[in-house]
C-alpha positions as CSV (number, residue, x, y, z in Angstrom):
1,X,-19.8,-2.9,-23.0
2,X,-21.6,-1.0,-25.7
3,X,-23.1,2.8,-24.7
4,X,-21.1,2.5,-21.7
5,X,-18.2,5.2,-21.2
6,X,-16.2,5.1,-18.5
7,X,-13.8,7.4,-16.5
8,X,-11.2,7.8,-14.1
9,X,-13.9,9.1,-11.6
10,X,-17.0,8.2,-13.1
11,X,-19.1,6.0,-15.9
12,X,-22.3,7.3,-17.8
13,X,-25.0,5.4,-19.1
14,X,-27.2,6.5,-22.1
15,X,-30.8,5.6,-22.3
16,X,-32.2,6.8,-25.1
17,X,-31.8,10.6,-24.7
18,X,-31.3,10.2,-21.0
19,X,-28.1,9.8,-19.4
20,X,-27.0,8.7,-15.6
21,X,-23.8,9.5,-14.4
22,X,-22.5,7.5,-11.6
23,X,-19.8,8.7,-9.6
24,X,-17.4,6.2,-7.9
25,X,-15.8,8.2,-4.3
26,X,-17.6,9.7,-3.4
27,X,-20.8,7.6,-4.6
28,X,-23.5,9.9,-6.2
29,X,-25.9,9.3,-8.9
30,X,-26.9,12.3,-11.6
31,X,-30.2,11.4,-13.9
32,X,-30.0,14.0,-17.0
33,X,-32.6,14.4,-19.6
34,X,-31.8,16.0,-23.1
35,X,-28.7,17.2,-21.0
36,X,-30.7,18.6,-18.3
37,X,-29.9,17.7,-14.4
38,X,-32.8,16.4,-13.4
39,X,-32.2,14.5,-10.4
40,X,-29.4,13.7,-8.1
41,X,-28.9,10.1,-5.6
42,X,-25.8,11.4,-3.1
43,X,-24.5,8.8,-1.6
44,X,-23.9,11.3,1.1
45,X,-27.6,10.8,2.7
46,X,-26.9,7.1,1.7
47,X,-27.7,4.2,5.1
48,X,-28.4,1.2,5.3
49,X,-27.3,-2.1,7.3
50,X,-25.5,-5.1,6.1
51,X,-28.4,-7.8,6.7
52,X,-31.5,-7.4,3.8
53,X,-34.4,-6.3,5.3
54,X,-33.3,-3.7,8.1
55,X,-33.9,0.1,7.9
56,X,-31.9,2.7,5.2
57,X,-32.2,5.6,4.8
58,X,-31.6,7.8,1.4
59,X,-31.3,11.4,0.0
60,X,-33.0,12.9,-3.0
61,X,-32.6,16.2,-4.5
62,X,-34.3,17.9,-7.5
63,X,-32.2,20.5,-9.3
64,X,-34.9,22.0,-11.4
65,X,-37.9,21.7,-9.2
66,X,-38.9,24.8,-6.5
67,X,-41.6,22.8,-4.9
68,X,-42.3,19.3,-4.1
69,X,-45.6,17.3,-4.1
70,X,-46.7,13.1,-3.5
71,X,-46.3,11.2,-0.9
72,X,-49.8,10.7,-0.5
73,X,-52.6,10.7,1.7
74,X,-51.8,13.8,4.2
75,X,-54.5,16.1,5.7
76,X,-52.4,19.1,4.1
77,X,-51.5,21.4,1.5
78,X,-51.1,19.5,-2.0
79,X,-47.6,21.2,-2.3
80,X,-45.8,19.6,0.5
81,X,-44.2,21.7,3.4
82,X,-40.3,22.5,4.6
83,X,-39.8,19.9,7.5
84,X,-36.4,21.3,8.2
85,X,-35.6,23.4,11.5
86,X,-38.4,25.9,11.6
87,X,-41.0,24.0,9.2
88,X,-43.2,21.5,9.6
89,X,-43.0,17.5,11.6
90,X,-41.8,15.2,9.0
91,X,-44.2,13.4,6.5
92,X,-45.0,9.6,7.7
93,X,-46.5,6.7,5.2
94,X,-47.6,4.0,7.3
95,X,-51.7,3.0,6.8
96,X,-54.1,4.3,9.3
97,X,-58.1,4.1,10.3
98,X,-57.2,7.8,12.3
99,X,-61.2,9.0,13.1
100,X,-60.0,12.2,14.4
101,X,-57.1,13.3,12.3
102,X,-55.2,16.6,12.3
103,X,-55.4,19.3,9.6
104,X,-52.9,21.1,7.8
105,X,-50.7,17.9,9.7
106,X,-48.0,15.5,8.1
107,X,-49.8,13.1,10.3
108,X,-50.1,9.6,8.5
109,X,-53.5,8.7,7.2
110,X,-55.0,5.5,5.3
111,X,-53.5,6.1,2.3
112,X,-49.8,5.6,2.1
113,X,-48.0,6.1,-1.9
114,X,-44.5,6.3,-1.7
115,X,-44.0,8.5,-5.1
116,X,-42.8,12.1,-5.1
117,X,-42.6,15.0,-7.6
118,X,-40.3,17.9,-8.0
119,X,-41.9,20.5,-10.1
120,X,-40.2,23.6,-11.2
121,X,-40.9,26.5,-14.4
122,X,-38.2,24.0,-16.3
123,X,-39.3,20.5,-16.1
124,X,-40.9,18.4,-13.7
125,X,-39.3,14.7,-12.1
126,X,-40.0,12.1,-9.7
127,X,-39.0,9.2,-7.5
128,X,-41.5,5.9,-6.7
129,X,-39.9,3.9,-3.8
130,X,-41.4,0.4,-4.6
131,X,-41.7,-0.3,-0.8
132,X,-44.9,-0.7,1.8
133,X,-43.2,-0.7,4.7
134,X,-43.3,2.7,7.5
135,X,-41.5,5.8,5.8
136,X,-40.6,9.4,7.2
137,X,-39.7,11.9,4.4
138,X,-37.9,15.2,5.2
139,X,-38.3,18.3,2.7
140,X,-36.9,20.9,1.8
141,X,-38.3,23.9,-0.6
142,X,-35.6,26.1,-1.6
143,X,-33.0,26.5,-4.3
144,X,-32.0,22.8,-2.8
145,X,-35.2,21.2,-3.3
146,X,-34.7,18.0,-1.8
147,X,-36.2,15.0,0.2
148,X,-34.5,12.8,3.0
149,X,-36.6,9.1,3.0
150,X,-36.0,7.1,6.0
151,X,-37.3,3.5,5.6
152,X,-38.4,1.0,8.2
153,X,-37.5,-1.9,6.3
154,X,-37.0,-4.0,3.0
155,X,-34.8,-3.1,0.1
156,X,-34.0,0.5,-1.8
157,X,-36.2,-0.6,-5.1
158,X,-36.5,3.0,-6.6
159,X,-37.9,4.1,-9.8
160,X,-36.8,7.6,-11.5
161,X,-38.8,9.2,-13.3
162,X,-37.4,12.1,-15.4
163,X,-40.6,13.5,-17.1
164,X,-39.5,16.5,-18.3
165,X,-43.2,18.0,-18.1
166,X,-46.0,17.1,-15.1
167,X,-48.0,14.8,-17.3
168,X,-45.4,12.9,-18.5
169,X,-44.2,12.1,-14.9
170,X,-47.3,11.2,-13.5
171,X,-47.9,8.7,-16.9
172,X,-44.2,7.4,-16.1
173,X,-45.4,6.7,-12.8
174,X,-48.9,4.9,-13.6
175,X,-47.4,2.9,-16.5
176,X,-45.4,0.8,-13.4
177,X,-49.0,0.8,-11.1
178,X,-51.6,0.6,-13.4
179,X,-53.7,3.2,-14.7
180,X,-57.9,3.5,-13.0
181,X,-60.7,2.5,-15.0
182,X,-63.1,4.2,-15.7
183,X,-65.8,4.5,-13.7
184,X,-69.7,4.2,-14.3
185,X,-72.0,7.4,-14.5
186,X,-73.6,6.7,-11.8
187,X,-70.4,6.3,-9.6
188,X,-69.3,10.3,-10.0
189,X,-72.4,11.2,-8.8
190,X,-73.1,12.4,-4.7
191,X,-72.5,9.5,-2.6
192,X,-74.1,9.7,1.3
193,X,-72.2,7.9,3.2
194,X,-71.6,7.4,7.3
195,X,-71.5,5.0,10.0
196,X,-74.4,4.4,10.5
197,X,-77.5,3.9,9.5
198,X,-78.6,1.3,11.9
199,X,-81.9,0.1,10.3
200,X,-83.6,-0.2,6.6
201,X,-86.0,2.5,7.9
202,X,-83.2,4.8,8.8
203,X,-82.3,4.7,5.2
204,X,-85.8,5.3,3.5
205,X,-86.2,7.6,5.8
206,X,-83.1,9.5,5.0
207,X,-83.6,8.8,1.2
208,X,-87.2,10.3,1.5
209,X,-85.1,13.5,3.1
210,X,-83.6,13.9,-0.4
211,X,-85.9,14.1,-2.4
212,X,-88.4,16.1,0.3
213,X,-85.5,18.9,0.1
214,X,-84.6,18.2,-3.5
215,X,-81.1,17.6,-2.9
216,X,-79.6,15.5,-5.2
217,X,-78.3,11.6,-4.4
218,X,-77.4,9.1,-6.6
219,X,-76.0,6.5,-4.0
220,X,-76.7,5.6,-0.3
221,X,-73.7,3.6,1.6
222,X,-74.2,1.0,4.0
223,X,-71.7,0.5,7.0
224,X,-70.9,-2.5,8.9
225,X,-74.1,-2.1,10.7
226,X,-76.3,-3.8,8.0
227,X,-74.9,-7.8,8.5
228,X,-75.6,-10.4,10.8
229,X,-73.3,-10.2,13.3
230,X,-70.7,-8.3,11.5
231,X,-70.6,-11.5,9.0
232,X,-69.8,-10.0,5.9
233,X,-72.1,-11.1,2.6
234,X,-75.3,-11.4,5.7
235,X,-77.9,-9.2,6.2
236,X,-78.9,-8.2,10.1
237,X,-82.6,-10.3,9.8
238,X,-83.9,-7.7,12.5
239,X,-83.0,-4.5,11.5
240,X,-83.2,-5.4,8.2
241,X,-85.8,-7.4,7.9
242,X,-86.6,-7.2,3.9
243,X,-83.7,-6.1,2.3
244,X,-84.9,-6.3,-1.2
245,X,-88.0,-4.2,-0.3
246,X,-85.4,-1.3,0.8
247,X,-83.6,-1.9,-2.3
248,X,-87.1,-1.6,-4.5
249,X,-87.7,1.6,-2.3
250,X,-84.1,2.9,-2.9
251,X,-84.6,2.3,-6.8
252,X,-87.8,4.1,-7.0
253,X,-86.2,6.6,-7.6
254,X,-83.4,6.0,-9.4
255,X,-80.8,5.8,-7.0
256,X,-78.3,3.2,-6.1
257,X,-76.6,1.0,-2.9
258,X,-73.2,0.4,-1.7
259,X,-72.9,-1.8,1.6
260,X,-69.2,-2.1,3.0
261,X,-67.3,-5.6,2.7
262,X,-64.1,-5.9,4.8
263,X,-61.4,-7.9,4.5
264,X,-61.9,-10.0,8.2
265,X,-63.8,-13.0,7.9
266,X,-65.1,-13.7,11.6
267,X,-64.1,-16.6,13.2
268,X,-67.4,-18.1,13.7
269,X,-68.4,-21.9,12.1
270,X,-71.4,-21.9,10.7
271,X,-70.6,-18.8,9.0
272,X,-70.7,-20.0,5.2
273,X,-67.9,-17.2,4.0
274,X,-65.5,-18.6,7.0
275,X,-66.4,-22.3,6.8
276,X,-65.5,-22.8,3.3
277,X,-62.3,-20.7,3.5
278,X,-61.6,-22.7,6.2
279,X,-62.0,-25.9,4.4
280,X,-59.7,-24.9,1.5
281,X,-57.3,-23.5,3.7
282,X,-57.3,-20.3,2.2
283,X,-56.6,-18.1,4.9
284,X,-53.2,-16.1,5.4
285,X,-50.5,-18.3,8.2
286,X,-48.6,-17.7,10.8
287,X,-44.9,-18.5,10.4
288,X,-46.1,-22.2,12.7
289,X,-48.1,-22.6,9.7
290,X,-51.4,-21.9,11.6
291,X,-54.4,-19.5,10.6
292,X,-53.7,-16.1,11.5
293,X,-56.5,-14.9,13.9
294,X,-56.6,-11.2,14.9
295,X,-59.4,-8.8,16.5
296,X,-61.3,-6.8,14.4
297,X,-64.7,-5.5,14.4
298,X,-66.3,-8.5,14.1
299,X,-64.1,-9.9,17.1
300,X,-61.9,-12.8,16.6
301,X,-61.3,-13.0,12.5
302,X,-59.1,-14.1,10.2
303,X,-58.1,-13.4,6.6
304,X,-58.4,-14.6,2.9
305,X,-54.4,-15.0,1.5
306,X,-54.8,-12.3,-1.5
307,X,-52.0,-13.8,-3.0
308,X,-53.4,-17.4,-3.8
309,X,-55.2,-17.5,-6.7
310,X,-57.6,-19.9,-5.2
311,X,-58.4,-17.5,-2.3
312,X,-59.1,-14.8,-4.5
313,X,-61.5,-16.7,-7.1
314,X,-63.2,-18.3,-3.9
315,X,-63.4,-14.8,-2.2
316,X,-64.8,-13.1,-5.8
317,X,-67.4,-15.6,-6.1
318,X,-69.3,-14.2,-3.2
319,X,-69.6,-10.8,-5.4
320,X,-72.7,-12.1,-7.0
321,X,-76.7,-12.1,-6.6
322,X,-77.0,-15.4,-6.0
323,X,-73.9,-15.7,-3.1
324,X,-75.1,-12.5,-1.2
325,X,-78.7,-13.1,-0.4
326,X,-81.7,-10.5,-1.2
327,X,-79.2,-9.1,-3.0
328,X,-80.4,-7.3,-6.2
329,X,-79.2,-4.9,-9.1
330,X,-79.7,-1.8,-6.9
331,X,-76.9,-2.8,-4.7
332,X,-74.3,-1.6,-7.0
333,X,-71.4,-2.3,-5.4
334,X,-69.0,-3.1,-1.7
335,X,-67.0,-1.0,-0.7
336,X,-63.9,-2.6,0.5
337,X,-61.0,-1.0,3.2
338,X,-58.1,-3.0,2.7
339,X,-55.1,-3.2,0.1
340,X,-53.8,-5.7,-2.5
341,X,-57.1,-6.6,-5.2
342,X,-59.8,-5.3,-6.9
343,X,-62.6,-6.6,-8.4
344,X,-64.4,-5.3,-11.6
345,X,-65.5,-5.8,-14.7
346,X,-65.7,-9.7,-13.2
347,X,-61.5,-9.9,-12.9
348,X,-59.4,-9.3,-10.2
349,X,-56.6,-6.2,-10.6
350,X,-53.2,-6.3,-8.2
351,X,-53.3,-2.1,-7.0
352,X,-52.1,0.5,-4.3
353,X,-55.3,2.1,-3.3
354,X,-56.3,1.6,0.1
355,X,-60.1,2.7,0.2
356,X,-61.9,1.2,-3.3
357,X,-65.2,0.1,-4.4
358,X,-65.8,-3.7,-5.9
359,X,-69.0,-3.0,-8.5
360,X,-71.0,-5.9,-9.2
361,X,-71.5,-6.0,-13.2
């Protein structure tokens, strides 16, 4: 085979100027670029049962790097901490609403992107485990800068990315996930945001603060609180009597409105959002080939399969003025608490992030 050299012990594989070695006994995997160890598989720290789909377990090391940093979202340091004997509780990725969450804590929090980057004066690399499922990461910060990634289940799909500087790794990295758009103006202004304000006179009122105490806002956030019945695309008809009213109020002053949209659809008939899901049988099954119905917020609920095309055309049609009632162009966007899709710029995107916003354009 052509570029490929092999050895009593071991083969090497050029890429372009890179070059993996791969060792045969023991198994161990060396990723060079321009001649420069950059990263190292052992097969040492390598476990993993023989039926697909169980847990492994892997070891990562980083020859140039001094520090680590990823494996996002923690409530700690952005250069991640020793977890051997003496440091810090391992890192966990696993997606969590925590309302009270640690600081300075490897604690897992909603957030869960399985990429991580060794940085050193030299060069910079990385690794992106293409895997959602539960994940505990060991480190180590020395002159052995390394990570030990225990995995719940799936399979080892691992990405290396060999940089050699900080931007190029983190471009390496995107050009696999997608890169963000970018945002509108208004979007990077101050957002208020809670739960909740419970009525549309709450949020005059609290608008009206604003500007009494000239501090500035450029968008107001609306949490569950606002719908009828926790019915998503509905507006509460008591406590928010004249939504388009509060929305002329809100605009008066130039500022913008964000109500939350979340990914249960309560099981309620009647309810227009559920009904005609329901009807298409778009919802996501059980393995008896039943809707899946779990409790939420709204109670019992069920949810839109992200990964049918139809669902996701049927759900994005909702994201308009005429679908969401005394609706108008002050209510900018949903904000949205789940993964898989985004909608902007009227398409739908595949990404990671677990907290986004859907604008309406």
């Amino acid at each position: 085979m052509y570029g490929f050299v092999f050895e009593d012990e071991r083969m090497s594989i050029p890429v372009g100027d890179n070059i993996i070695t791969i060792y045969y006994s023991p198994f161990k995997m060396e990723f060079y670029a321009t001649d420069v160890l950059q990263l190292v598989l052992d097969g040492t720290y390598l476990t993993f049962e023989d039926i697909l789909g169980q847990a492994f377990a892997f070891g990562v090391s980083f020859p140039q790097a001094l520090q680590l940093y990823g494996i996002h979202e923690h409530a700690d340091s952005l250069a991640l901490q020793t977890t051997q004997v003496g440091g810090t509780d391992s890192y966990r990725l696993r997606n969590l609403d925590v309302s009270g969450y640690e600081l300075n804590s490897p604690m897992a929090l909603y957030g869960a992107v399985p990429v991580l980057y060794g940085h050193g004066p030299n060069a910079t690399s990385g690794v992106f485990l293409h895997n959602a499922a539960e994940q505990w990461i060991e480190i180590t910060n020395d002159e052995d800068t390394q990570a030990y990634i225990m995995v719940e289940s799936g399979i080892l799909d691992l990405f290396i990315l060999l940089g050699p500087t900080p931007t190029e790794v983190v471009r390496q990295y995107v050009a696999l996930t997608g890169t963000a758009h970018l945002p509108q103006l208004w979007t990077l202004g101050y957002h208020q945001s809670r739960w909740n304000y419970e009525s549309q006179d709450d949020v005059k009122d609290v608008v009206a603060n604003f500007t009494t105490y000239n501090f500035p806002l450029d968008v107001i956030w609306l949490d569950i609180e606002y719908t009828d019945g926790k019915k998503y695309f509905t507006w509460d008809s008591n406590m928010f009597s004249d939504p388009v009213e509060m929305q002329q109020n809100i605009s008066a002053t130039n500022k913008r409105l964000v109500t939350i949209i979340d990914p249960h659809i309560k099981v309620e008939t009647g309810y227009s959002v559920y009904d005609g899901a329901l009807e298409k049988d778009l919802f996501v099954k059980n393995a008896d080939g039943s809707n899946f119905e779990g409790d939420c917020w709204p109670g019992l609920s069920s949810y839109m399969d992200f990964l049918n095309p139809e669902a996701r055309d049927y759900y994005s049609s909702f994201y308009s003025y005429d679908n969401f009632p005394s609706t108008t162009p002050v209510l900018a966007a949903s904000k949205k608490h789940f993964l898989v899709i985004l909608y902007i710029m009227e398409e739908w995107y595949i990404v990671t992030s677990t907290t986004f916003t859907a604008y309406y354009m």
